[in-house]
N, C-alpha and C positions, 0 to 999 in steps of 0.2 A: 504493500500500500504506500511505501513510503516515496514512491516516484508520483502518485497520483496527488501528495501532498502541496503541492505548486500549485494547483487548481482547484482544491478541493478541503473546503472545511467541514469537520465532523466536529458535531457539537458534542460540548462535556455532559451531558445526557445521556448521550449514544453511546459513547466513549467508556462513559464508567456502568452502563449498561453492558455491556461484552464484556466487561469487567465481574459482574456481578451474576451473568449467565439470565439477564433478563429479556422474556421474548419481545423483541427489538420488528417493529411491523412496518413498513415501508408501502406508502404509497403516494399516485403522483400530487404533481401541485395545481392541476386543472380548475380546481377547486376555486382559485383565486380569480382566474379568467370566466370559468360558468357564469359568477354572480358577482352581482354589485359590492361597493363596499357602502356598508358595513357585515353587509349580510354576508360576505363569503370569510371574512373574519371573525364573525363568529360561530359561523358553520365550523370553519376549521379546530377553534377554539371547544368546540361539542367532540369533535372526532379524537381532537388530542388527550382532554380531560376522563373520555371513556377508557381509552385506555390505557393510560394513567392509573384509573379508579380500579381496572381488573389487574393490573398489579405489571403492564408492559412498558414499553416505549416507542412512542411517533417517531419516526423518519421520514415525514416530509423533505422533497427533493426540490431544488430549483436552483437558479440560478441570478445571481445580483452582484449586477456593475461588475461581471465577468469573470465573479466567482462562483463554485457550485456551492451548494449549501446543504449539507444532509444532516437536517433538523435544524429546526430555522428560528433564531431568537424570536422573540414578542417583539421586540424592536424591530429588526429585520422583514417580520411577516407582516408589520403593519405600515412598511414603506412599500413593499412587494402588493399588498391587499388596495393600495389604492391608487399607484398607476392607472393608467388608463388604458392604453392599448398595448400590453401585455403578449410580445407571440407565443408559441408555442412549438417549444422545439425539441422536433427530433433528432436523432444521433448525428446525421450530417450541418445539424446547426451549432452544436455546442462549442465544435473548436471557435464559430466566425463569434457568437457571444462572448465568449472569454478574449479573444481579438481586440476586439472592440470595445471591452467592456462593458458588455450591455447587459440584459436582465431577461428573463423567460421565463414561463412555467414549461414543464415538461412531461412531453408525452410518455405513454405509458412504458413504450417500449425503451425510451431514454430512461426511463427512472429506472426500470430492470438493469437496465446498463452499469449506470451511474452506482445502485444501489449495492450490487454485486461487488464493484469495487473497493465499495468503503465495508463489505461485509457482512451485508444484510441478505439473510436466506429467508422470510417468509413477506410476500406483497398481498396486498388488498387490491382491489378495484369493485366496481359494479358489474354491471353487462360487458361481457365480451364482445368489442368492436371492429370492426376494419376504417380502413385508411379507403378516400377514393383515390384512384390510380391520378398522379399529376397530368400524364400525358393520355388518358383515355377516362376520362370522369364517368363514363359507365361502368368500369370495372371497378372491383375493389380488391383490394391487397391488405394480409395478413403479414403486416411489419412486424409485431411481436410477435413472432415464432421465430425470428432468428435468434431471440436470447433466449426461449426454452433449449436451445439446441446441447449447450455446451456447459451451462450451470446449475446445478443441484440448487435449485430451488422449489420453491411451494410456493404456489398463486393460485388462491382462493378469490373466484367471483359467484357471482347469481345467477350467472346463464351466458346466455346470447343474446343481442340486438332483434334480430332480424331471422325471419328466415331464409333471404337470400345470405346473409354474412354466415350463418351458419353452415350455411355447405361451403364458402370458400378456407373458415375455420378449421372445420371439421377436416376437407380436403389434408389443410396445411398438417394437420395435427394427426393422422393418419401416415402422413406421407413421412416423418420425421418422426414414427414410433413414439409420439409425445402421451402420454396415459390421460385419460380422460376419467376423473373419479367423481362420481355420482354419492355427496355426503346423504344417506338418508333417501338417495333420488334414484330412480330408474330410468328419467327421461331428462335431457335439458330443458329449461325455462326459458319461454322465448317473449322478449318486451313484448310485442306485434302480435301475440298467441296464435302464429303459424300452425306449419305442422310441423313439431318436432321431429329428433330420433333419442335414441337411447344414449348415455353413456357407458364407456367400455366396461366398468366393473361398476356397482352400487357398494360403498360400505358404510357400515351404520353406525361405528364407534369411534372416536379421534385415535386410542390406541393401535386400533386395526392399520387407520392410515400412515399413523409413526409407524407400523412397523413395515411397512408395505415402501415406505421412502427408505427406510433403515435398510431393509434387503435389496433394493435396487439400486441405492449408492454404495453400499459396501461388495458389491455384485463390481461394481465399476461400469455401472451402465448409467452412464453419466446422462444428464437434460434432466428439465423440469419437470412437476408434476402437477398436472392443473386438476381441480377442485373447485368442483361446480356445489357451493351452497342451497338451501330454497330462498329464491326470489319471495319480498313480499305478495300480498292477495291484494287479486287486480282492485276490488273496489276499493283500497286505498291507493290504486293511483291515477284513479279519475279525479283526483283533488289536487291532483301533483305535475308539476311538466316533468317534462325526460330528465334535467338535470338533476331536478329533486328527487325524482323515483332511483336515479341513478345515485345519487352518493344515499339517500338512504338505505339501499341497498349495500353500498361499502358498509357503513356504518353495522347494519347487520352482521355482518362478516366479523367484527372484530374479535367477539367472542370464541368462536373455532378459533380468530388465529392467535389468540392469545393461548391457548391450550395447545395447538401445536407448535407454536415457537417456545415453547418451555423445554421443550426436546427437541427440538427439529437443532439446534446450534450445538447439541451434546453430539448429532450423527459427525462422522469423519470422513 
């Protein structure tokens, strides 16, 4: 890590959490660009407090005045929360931010990146999404699977967007033996209530799943392990836009992953 330290602050939270063998939850800073301020500051401030209160630690990821930041002071998150037009940047944007000295929230697949190197083995998100293709805006591309490829990780969402993203998902995640785990579930959760398909295996207990990452990394059969949660019930999210349904749904998540990151940092 210690060459990534040029570019890249890890806050003493984090820090003395890997210290202390605390499950340390990583995810992106989108959060700040969805909503307004004040409302995405204290959005953020509900996600970091929960868990907190179940006994982990946030690793929000971004990036300010062309440093990376994994875990982001109250000072720092509340100059980041009220910018205004905020990009979002993926992996080929990070080096021209730090250039530049500029500032982003980042995409998922960058926080997977970013998050890897400072450490962190378990991420949150909501709905599993795709990217539209830059130069064909009909197609869509499944960016984050090239960082399930190669790190032992656990990323726990609610589902899938779409049921067209789901088949270029599923494709991706099929094609690169990436395991599909269904907590509790038989079927994936689709925002759009398409037609779904199954997940590759259903298990019902957190321990089942530690042990199921424990034998596939000690296996040396390296890449992630994605971990499909239950999405909330539709009729609360006819109250809610996408964004809301969407990080409420992170926010769901926190609890698994605070129970599997209490083991998941012990695997080798």
């Amino acid at each position: 890590m210690i060459f990534y330290e040029k570019y890249m602050d890890i806050s003493e939270e984090i820090l003395r959490g890997f210290k202390e063998n605390k499950p340390i939850l990583g995810f992106d800073s989108k959060i700040i660009k969805d909503f307004k301020f004040p409302e995405n500051l204290n959005k953020i401030y509900e996600i970091e407090d929960r868990i907190r209160e179940l006994g982990g630690v946030p690793a929000m990821i971004a990036v300010l005045n062309g440093r990376i930041k994994v875990g982001i002071s109250k000072n720092d998150l509340e100059i980041l929360c009220k910018m205004s037009e905020l990009p979002e940047a993926s992996k080929k944007d990070i080096p021209y931010l730090i250039l530049k000295n500029k500032s982003g929230v980042l995409s998922f697949d960058s926080t997977l990146l970013v998050g890897t190197l400072a450490g962190i083995k378990v991420f949150l998100t909501g709905y599993l999404v795709c990217d539209k293709n830059s130069y064909n805006h009909g197609e869509y591309v499944y960016k984050d699977i090239s960082e399930y490829l190669n790190k032992n990780i656990a990323i726990i969402s609610c589902g899938i967007r779409s049921e067209k993203e789901m088949k270029v998902i599923l494709d991706e995640l099929d094609k690169y033996d990436v395991p599909l785990i269904g907590y509790q579930l038989d079927e994936i959760p689709l925002y759009d209530k398409g037609k779904t398909m199954k997940v590759n295996y259903k298990i019902e207990i957190p321990s089942e799943l530690l042990k199921f990452m424990k034998i596939k990394w000690e296996l040396d059969i390296t890449g992630g392990v994605m971990i499909i949660n239950e999405d909330m019930e539709l009729n609360s999210k006819n109250t809610l836009s996408w964004d809301g349904v969407n990080l409420y749904n992170l926010f769901n998540n926190i609890r698994l992953g605070i129970v599997l990151g209490k083991e998941v940092y012990r695997i080798r």
